[in-house]
N, C-alpha and C positions, 0 to 999 in steps of 0.2 A: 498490563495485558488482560486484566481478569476486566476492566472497564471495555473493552474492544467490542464495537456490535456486532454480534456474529453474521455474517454473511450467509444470504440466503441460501437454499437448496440449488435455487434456478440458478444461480448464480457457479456452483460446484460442476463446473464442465472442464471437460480434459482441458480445452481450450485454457483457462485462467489457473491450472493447476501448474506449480512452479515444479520445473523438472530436475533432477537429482541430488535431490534433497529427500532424505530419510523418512523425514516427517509429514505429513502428507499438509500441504497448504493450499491454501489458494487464495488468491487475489485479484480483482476484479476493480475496473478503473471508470469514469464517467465525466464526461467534458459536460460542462455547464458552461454559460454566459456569466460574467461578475457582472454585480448591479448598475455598472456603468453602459455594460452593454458593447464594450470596443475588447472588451480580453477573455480568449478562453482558458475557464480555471477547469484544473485536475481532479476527482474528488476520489481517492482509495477507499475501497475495503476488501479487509482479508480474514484469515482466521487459518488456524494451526491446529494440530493437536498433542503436538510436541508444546511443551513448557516454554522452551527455549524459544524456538522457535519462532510460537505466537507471542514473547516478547518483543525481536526483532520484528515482527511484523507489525506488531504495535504500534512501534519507534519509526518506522515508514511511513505507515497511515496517518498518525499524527503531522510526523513532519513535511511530508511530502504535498498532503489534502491541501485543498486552497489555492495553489500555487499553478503557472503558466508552465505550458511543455518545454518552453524555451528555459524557462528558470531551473526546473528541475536538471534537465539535461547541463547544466554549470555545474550542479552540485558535485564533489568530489566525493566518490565514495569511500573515502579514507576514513572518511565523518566516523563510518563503523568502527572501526577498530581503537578507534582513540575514544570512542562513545564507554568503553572494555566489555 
């Protein structure tokens, strides 16, 4: 979590702030072309101010960045709870 680039100011709008949740976050998302040019990739950032939190948020950014909307939306979010 402490590796996480923090997310811009501009970026800190109601709009990307995740809703009820304690700890105040936000996360912010940006479609790119992959170098081939036929797939759009996903690319997260977020940031927390809760510990907790901006770990999970972490573990999203990481995992999720890189990857096609189609792809992500297969992911099961179970992944969380078995991640502990």
């Amino acid at each position: 979590a402490n590796q996480l680039e923090p997310i811009p100011e501009s970026s800190q709008i109601p709009e990307n702030k995740v809703p009820g949740c304690l700890s105040t976050v936000f996360v912010d998302g940006t479609a790119k072309y992959s170098d081939n040019g036929q797939d759009v990739l996903i690319y997260f950032r977020g940031d927390s101010d809760g510990l907790l939190t901006k770990g999970l948020v972490a573990l999203l950014v990481r995992g999720l960045s890189g990857n096609t909307a189609e792809s992500i939306q297969k992911i099961d979010p179970a992944f969380i709870q078995k991640a502990g």
